[in-house]
N, C-alpha and C positions, 0 to 999 in steps of 0.2 A: 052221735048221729051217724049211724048206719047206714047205709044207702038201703032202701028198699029192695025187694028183688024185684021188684017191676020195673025201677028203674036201672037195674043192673041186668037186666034179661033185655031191656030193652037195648042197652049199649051192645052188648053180646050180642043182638037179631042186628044192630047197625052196620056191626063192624064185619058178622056174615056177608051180610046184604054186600057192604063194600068190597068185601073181597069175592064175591062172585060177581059183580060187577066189574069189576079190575083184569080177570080171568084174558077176556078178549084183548088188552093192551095189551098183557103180560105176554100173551102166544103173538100179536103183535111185532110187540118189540122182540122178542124172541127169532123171529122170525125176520126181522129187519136186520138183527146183530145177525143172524147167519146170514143172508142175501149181504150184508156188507162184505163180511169174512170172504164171501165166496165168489162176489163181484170185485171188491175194491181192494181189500186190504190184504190177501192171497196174491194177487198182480202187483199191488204195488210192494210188498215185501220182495218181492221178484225183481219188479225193474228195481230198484232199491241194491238188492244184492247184487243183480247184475251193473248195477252203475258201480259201485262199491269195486268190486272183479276189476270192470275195465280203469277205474280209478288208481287201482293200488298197481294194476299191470305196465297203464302208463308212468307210473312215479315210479316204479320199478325199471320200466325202458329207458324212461328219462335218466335215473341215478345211473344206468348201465351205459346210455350214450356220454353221460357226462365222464364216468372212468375210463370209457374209452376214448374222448378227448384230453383229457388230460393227459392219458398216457400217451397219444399220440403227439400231444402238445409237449409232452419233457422228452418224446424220441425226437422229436423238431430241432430241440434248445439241445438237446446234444450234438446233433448233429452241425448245426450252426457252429456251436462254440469247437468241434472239431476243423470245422472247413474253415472257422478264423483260424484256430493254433495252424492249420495247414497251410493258410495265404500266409500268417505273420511267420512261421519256417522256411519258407519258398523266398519270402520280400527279406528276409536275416539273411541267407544263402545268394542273395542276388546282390544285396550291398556289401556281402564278406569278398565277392569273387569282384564285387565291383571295385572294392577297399585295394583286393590282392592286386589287380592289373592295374591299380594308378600305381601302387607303391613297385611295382614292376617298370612301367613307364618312367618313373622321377628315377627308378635307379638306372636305366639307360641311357635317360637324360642327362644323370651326372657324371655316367661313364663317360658319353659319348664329349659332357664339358670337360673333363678329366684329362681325353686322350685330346681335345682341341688346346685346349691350353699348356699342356705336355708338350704338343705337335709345336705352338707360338713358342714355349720356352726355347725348344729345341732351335729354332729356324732362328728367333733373336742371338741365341749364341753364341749358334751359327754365323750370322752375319756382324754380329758384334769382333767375333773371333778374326772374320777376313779384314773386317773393319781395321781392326790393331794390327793385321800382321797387313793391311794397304798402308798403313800410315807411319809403323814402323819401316818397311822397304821405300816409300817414298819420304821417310823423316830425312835422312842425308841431303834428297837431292831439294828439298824445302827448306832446310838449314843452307844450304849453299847460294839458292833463288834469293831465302830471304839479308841473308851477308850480301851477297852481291849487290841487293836495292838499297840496303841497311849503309854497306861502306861501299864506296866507289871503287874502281880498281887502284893501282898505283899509280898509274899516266894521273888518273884524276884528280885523283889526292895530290899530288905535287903539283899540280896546274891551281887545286884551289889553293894549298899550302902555301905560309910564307919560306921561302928556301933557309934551310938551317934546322928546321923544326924538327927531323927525321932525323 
């Protein structure tokens, strides 16, 4: 079963017919994709690239302000960690000179107990010395005081004595 050519001429005149009916969409649309192209999608590929530009410009300023905080951030942190090394050198150098003038003072202090108790030594005996040579020059006339209260004279002795005794 062949198709007829009447019925196959007729497909062929439809399918004309439809594509010269179609003709006016076809330049239509045609004509809508350019008027798009050249209204909308020309600009917006534009602002598009231009947002893109300022997009990658900003992420780009931004990474650049970020290295340059950070490095200003670790010239900070050096500098810090200098100005401490340089207070904790200054506050070592303040208790070393403060260490040196006590141990200066305690030794003046011991000097000066040194010469006072040298000075005491001296001065005790010193007076320990006149002391013995007071008591040695008055030992005689204390031995004689203490005899005379010790024994009575002779008159005495004989007044209390029984006579014979002597």
């Amino acid at each position: 079963m062949a198709p007829s050519g009447t019925a196959l001429d007729l497909i062929f005149q439809q399918l004309a017919d439809l594509f010269l009916r179609s003709i006016p969409t076809v330049v239509l649309f045609l004509l809508l994709v350019a008027a798009y192209r050249l209204l909308v999608h020309a600009p917006l590929l534009k602002v598009l690239a231009e947002r893109r530009e300022r997009t990658t410009g900003a992420v780009a300023r931004a990474e650049a302000a970020i290295r340059a905080a950070d490095a200003r951030s670790q010239e900070y942190e050096a500098k810090l960690r200098a100005a401490r090394a340089e207070i904790f050198h200054a506050r070592e150098q303040r208790v070393q000179a403060m260490q040196r003038e006590r141990e200066r003072v305690l030794e003046e202090t011991r000097h000066s107990a040194h010469e006072t108790v040298r000075a005491a030594r001296e001065r005790l005996d010193g007076e320990a010395t006149e002391a013995r040579a007071t008591l040695e020059s008055r030992a005689d006339a204390l031995a004689a005081e203490i005899l005379r209260v010790i024994v009575p004279s002779a008159s005495s002795v004989a007044a209390i004595a029984p006579r014979g005794t002597y």
